[in-house]
LUMTORGU-289835 format. One record per residue (C-alpha): residue number from 1; residue in one letter; x, y, z. Coordinates in Angstrom, 1 decimal. Each point is the difference from the previous one (the first is absolute). Example, Ala and Ser with C-alpha at 12.3 -4.5 7.8 and 13.67 -1.06 7.14 Angstrom:
BEGIN
 seq type     c1     c2     c3
   1    A   12.3   -4.5    7.8
   2    S    1.4    3.4   -0.7
! end
This chain:
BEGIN
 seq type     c1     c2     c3
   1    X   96.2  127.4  -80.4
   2    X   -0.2    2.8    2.6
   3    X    3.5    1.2   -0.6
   4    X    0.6    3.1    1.8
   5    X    2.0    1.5   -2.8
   6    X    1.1    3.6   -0.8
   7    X   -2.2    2.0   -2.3
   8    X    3.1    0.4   -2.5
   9    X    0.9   -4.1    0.4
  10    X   -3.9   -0.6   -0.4
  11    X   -0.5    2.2   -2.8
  12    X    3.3   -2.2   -1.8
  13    X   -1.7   -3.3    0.9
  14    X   -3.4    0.7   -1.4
  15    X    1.4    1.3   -3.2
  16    X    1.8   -3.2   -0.1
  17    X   -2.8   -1.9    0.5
  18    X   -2.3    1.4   -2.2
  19    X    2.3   -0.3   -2.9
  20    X    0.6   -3.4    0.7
  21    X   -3.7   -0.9    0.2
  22    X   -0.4    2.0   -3.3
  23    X    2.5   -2.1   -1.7
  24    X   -2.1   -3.0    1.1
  25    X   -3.2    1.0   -1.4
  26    X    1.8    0.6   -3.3
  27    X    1.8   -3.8   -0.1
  28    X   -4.0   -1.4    1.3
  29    X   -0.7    1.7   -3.4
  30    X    2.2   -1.1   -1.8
  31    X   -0.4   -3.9    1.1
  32    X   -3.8    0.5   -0.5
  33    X    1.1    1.2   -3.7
  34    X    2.1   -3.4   -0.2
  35    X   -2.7   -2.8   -2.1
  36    X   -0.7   -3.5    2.0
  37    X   -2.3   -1.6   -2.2
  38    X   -3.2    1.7    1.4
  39    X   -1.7    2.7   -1.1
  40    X    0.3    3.4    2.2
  41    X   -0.9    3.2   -1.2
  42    X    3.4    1.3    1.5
  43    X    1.6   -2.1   -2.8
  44    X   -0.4    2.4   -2.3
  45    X   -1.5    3.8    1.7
  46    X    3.3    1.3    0.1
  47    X    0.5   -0.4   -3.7
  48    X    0.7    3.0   -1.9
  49    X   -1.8    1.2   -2.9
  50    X    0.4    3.0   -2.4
  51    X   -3.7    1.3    0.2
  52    X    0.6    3.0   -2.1
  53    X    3.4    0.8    0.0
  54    X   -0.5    0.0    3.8
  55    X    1.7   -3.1    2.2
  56    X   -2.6   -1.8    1.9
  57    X   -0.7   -2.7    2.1
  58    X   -2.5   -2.7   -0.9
  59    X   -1.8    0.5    3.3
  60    X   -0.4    3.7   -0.6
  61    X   -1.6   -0.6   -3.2
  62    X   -2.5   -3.3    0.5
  63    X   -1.5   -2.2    1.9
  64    X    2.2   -3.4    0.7
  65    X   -1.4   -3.1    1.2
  66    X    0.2   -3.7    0.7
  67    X   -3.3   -1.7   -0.8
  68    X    1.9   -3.5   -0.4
  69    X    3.3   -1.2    1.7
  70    X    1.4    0.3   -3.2
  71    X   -1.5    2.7   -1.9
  72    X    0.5    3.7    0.4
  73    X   -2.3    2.4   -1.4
  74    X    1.1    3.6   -0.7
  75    X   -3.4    2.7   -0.9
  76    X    1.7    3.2   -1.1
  77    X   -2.3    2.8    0.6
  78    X    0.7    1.5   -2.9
  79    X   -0.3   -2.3   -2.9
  80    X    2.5    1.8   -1.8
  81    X    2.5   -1.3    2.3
  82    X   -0.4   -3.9   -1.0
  83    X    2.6    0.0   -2.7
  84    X    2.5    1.7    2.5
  85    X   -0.8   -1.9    2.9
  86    X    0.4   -3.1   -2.0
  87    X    3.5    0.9   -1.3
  88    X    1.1    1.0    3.5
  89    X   -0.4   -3.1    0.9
  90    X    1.5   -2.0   -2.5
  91    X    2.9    2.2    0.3
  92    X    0.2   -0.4    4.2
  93    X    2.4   -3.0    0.0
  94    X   -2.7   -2.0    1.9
  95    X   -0.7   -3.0   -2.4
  96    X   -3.6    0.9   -0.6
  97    X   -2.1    0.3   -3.2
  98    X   -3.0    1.9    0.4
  99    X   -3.0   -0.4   -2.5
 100    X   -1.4    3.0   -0.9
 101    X   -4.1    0.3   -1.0
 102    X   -0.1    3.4   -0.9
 103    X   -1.5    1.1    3.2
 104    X    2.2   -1.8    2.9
 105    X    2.9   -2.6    0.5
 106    X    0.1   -3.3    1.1
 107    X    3.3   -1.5    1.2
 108    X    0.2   -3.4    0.7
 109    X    3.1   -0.5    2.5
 110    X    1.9   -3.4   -1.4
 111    X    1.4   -2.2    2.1
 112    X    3.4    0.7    1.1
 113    X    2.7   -2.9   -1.4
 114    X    2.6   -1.1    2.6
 115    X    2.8    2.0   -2.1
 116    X   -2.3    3.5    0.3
 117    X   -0.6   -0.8    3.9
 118    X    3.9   -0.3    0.5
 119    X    0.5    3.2   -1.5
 120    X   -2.6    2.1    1.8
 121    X    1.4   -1.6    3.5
 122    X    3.7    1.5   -1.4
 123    X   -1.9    3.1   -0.2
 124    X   -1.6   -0.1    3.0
 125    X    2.9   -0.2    1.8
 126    X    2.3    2.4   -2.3
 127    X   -3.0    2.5    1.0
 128    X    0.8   -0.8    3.7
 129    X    3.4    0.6   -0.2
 130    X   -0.7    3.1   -1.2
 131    X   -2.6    0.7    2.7
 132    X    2.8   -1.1    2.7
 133    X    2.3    2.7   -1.6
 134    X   -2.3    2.6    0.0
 135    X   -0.4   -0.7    3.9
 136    X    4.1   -0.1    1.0
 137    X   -0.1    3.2   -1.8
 138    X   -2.3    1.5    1.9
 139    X    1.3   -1.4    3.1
 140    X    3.5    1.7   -0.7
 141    X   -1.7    3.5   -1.1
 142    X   -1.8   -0.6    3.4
 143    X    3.3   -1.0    1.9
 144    X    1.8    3.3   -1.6
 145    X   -2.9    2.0    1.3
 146    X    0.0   -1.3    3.5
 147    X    4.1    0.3    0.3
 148    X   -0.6    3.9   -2.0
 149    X   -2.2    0.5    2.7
 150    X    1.9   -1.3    2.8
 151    X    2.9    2.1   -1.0
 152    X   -1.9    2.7   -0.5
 153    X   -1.2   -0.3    4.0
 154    X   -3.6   -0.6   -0.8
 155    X    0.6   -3.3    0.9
 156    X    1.8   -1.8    2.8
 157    X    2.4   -2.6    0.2
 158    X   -2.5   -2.3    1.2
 159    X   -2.7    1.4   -1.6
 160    X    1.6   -1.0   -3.4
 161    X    1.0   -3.6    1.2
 162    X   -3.4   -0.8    0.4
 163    X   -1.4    1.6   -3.1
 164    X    2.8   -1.6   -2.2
 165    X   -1.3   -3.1    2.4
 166    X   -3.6    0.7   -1.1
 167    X    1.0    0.7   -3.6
 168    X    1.5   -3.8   -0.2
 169    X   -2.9   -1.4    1.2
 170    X   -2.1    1.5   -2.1
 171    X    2.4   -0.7   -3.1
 172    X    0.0   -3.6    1.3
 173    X   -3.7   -0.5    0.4
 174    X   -0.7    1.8   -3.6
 175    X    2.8   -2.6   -1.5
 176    X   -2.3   -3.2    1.9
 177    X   -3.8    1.6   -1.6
 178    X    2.3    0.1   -3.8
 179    X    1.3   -3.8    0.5
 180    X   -3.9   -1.0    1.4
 181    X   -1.8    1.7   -3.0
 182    X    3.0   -1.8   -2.8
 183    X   -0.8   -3.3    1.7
 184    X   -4.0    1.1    0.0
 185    X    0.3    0.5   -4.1
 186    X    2.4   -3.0   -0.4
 187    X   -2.0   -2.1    1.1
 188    X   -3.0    1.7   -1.6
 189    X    1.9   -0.7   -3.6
 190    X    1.1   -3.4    0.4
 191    X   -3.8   -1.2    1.3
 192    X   -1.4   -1.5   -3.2
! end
């Protein structure tokens, strides 16, 4: 942007911006953890499975992959870890029913009824809302810290107008990415 800002009002701004951008790696995660119909290893590598006593994810422990658009395959390294693996899954809320060999999973990924889609857009957007929250709350804890900084004559009066300018911006274009990546997955769930 080539702002010409104070250390003190640049130092508030990336901070601000960073946690925003953090918060938007975690809602791309969860969307990529939200089932369409196809099969995508990120379906399920977040799952968490009790490999001996010890709360792990399914990524951590084997190898997950797509061989078929609607087939997921899921090699633990160590065989041991089928049975658990298996039961993580079942237990995971995601609809699936792995079939277990003995040596590795296969999940077939069923199609999704028109009921099921309506209910992961709802939570696709409920996870937005959160996501929006999360930002406005970061924009006030930035605002605070931009008028503590002000009063505390780091800043000037200027100087904060334009970073609580900058913060907005930032809020607002963070707001537009969240309502492009709901539309993005809405429109990924109700393809058929």
């Amino acid at each position: 942007m080539g702002n010409n800002l104070n250390p003190v009002a640049d130092k508030i701004l990336k901070s601000f911006e960073a946690q925003i951008a953090n918060g938007e790696e975690a809602m791309k995660s969860d969307f990529n953890g939200i089932r369409t119909g196809k099969a995508s290893p990120a379906l399920i590598e977040n799952v968490m499975v009790d490999y001996y006593g010890t709360p792990t994810r399914l990524r951590d422990l084997a190898g997950i992959t797509a061989p078929e658009p609607r087939l997921l395959v899921v090699q633990p390294w160590d065989a041991s870890a089928v049975k658990a693996a298996e039961k993580a899954i079942l237990a995971s809320n995601l609809g699936l029913n792995p079939v277990n060999d003995g040596k590795l999973l296969r999940v077939p990924i069923p199609e999704l009824s028109e009921e099921r889609r309506q209910q992961l857009v709802k939570q696709v957007k409920q996870r937005s809302e959160e996501a929006k929250v999360q930002v406005r709350n970061l924009r006030r804890d930035a605002n605070e810290a931009a008028k503590k900084a002000q009063k505390g004559s780091e800043l000037t009066e200027d100087e904060l107008k334009q970073l609580l300018d900058l913060i907005q911006k930032a809020t607002d274009k963070h707001i537009d990415v969240i309502d492009k990546l709901v539309a993005e997955k809405d429109k990924e769930l109700m393809h058929v």
